[in-house]
N, C-alpha and C positions, 0 to 999 in steps of 0.2 A: 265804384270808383269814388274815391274821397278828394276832393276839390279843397283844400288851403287860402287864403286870401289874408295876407298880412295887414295888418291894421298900425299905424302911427298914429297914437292918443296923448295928451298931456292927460296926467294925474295930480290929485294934490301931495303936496311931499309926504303927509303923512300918512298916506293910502301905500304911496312905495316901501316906505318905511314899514308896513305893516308886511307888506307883502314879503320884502327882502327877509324881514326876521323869522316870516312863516318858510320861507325857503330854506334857511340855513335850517332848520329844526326839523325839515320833511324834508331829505335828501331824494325822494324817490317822486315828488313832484318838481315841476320847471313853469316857468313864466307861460307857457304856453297852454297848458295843461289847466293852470289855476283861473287863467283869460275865460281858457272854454266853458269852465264851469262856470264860470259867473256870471257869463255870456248868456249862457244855455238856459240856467236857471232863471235870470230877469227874463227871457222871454218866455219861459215857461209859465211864470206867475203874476204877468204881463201882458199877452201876448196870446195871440190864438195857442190855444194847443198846441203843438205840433207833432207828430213822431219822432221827425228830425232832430230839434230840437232836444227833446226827453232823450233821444238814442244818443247825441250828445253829451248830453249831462250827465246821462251812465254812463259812457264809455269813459268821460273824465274821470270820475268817481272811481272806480274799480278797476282802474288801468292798472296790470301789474307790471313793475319796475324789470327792466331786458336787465 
């Protein structure tokens, strides 16, 4: 079972701005998707190990667009 937990963060504008323009350009990624990876990976290369994590950071990675 996969457990969700929504996160409200401030960014700097040009982080969003980076984000928004990588969005319009990759229609088959979303804000959600791009969070996990980023997420997944600072802990990965951060952070214990974890399977979790790494199973994460692939599944963002090679999610095929429904």
């Amino acid at each position: 079972m996969t457990t969700t937990v929504s996160i409200l963060a401030e960014i700097p504008e040009e982080l969003h701005t980076a984000i928004t323009l990588y969005l319009e350009s990759h229609p088959d990624w979303d804000q959600d998707r791009v969070f996990a990876a980023a997420v997944s990976l600072f802990l990965l290369q951060n952070g214990d190990c974890d399977r979790r994590a790494a199973r994460v950071y692939l599944d963002a990675l090679f999610k095929q667009a429904v």
